[in-house]
C-alpha positions in Angstrom: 0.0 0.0 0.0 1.9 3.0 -1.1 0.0 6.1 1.4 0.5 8.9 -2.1 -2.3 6.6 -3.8 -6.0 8.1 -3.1 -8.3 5.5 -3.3 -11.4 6.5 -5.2 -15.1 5.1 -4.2 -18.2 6.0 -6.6 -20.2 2.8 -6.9 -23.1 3.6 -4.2 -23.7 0.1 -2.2 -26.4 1.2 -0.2 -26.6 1.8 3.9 -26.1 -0.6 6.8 -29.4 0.5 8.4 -31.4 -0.5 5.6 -30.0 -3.4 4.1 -28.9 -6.5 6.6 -26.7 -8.1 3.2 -25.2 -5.5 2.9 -24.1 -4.8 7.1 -23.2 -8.4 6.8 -20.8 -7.7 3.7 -19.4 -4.6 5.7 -18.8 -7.0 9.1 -16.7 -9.4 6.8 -14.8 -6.6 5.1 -14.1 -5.3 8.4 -13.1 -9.0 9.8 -10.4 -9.0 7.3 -9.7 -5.2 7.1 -10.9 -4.3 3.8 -13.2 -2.0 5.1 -12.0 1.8 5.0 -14.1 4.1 7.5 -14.0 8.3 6.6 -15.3 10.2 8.7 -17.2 13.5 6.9 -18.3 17.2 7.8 -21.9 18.0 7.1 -20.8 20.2 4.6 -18.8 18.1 2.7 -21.1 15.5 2.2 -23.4 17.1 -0.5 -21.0 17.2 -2.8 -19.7 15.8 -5.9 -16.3 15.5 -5.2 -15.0 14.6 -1.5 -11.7 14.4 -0.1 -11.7 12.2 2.9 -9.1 10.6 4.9 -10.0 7.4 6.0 -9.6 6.2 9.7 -6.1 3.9 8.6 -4.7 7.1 7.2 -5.4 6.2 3.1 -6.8 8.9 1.2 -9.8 8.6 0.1 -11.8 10.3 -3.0 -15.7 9.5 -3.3 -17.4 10.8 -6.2 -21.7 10.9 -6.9 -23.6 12.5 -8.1 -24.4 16.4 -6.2 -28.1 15.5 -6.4 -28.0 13.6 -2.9 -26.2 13.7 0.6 -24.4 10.9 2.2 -26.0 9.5 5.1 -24.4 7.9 8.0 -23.7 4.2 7.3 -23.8 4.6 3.6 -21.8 2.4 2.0 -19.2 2.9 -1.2 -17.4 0.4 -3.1 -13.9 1.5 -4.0 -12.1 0.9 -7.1 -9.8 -1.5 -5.4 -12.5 -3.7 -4.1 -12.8 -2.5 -0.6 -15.9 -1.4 1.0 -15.9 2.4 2.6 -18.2 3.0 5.3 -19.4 6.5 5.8 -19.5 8.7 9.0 -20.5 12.4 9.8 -19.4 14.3 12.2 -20.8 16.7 14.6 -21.4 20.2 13.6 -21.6 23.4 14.9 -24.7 25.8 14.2 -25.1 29.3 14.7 -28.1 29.9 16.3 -30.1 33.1 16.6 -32.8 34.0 18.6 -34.6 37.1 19.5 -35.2 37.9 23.2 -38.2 40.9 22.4 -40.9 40.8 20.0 -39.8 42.0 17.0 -42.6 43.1 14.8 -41.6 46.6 14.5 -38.3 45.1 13.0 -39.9 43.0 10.2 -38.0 44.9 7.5 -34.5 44.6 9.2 -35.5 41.0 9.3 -36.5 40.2 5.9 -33.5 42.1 4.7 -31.4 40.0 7.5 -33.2 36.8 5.7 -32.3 37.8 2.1 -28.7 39.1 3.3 -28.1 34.9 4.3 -29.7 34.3 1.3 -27.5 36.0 -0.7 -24.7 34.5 1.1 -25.9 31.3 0.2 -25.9 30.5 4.2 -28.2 27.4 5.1 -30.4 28.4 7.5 -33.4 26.9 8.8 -36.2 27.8 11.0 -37.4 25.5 14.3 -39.4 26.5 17.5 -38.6 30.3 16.5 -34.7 30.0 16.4 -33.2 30.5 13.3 -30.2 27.8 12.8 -27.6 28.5 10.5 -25.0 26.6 9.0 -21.6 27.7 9.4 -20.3 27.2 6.0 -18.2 30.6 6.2 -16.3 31.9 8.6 -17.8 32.8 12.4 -16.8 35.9 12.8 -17.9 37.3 8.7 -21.2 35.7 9.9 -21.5 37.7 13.5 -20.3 40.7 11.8 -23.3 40.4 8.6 -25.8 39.9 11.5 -24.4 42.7 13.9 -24.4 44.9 10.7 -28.3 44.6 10.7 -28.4 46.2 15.0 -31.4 44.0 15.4 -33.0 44.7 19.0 -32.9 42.0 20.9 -31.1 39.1 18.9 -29.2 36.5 20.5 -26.5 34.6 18.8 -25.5 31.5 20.2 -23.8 28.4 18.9 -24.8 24.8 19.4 -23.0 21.4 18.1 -25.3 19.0 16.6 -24.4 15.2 16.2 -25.7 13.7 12.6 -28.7 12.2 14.2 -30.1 15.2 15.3 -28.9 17.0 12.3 -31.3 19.7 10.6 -31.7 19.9 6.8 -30.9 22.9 6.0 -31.7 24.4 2.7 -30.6 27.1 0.4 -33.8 28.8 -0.6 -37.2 28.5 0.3 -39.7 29.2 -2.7 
């Protein structure tokens, strides 16, 4: 195994949870260590292209189509013949909320809402906090927001593991 090689995966198996063949195929692999294990950002696993490194230290290259998002225990086949089993990681949210009423401030807030959008920020919206995800820098983010002097808002951070991940999307029609 030379470590300079990137091993790519793009044949889509399927995922542990819904498929006992396949978990049972993954608990061989695993038996006789051709199973490689990456673990992924939330961010990273929409895409079409994905650098990973996988837990034994081989580097990793998945490629599918952008049309769909990895899921814990999805499974890959790589070209080499060994299975790769896909993990996400926790991830950190930004997470506003607004300690007044702020009806006088709709405006500010719409413009605030097309500001992220413009941004192409992924926010969503649940039990009246506004979660956003932190695909640019922290502090650009804080300062956009501040920029707005919105009475009242709270910004706060919060990590989320996979499972209780939100779906964020990039525009709402």
């Amino acid at each position: 195994m030379t470590s300079d090689k990137i091993e790519i995966a793009q044949n889509y198996l399927g995922n542990l949870a819904e498929d006992n063949d396949l978990a049972q195929r993954v608990s061989a692999a695993k038996a006789k260590g051709d199973c490689l294990e990456v673990s992924l950002s939330q961010t990273d696993r929409g895409k079409g292209r994905i650098q990973a490194t996988a837990t034994t230290g081989i580097s990793v290259g998945i490629i599918k189509s952008r049309d769909w998002s990895l899921r814990p225990d999805d499974v890959l086949l790589t070209e080499s013949g060994d299975l790769l089993l896909v993990h996400l990681q926790e991830q950190k949210v930004m997470v506003l909320s607004f300690a007044e009423s702020i009806e006088n401030h709709a405006i500010k807030l719409v413009h605030l809402g097309h500001t992220l959008g413009n941004h192409h920020w992924p926010i969503t919206i649940h039990d009246h906090k506004i979660y956003l995800q932190l695909v640019a820098d922290e502090s650009v983010v804080e300062k956009t927001i501040h920029d707005f002097h919105i009475p009242g808002l709270k910004i706060d951070y919060e990590w989320r593991s996979p499972q209780q991940s939100l779906h964020f999307s990039h525009h709402h029609h």
